[in-house]
N, C-alpha and C positions, 0 to 999 in steps of 0.2 A: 117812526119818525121821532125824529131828540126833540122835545119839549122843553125851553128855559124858563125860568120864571126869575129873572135877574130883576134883586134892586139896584137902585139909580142914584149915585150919589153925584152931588153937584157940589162944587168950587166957583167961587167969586159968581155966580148965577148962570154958571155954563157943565154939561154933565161933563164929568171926570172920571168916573168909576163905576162900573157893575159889580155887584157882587151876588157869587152864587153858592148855594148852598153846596156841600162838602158832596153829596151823591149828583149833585146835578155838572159838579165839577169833575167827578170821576166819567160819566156818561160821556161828557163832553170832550175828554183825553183820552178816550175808548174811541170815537168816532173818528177823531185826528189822527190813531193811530190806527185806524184799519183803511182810513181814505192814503194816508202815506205809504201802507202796504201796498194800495190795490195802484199807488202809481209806479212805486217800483215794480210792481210785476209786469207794468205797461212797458213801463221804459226798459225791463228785458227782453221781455217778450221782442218789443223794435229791435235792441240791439243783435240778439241771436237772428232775425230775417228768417232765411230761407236754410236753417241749420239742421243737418236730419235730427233727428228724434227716436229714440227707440220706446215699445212701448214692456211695461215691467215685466211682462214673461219673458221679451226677448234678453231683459237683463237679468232676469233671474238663470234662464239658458244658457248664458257666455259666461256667469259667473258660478254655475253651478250649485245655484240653491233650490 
């Protein structure tokens, strides 16, 4: 689990701003980018439905490798 430890900056006495440290900001665009993977693969996954699928020996078979 991603752990933050954000400071808190505040404007006119209302919070404005987090700021995180350089690896806590990498963690955090690492997680963003695996959760955006895992809903693209959803949202193919729906679009293909009920599309056959071959499994890799059979492509390796038809392709001759």
């Amino acid at each position: 689990m991603l752990e933050l430890h954000p400071s808190i900056l505040e404007k006119d006495g209302r919070k404005a701003f987090a700021i995180l440290t350089y690896e806590e900001f990498e963690q955090l665009s690492e997680e963003l980018s695996n959760y955006q993977d895992l809903q693209d693969l959803r949202s193919a996954k729906y679009d293909e439905g009920e599309a056959p699928v071959l499994s890799l020996a059979e492509v390796r078979k038809q392709l001759n490798i």
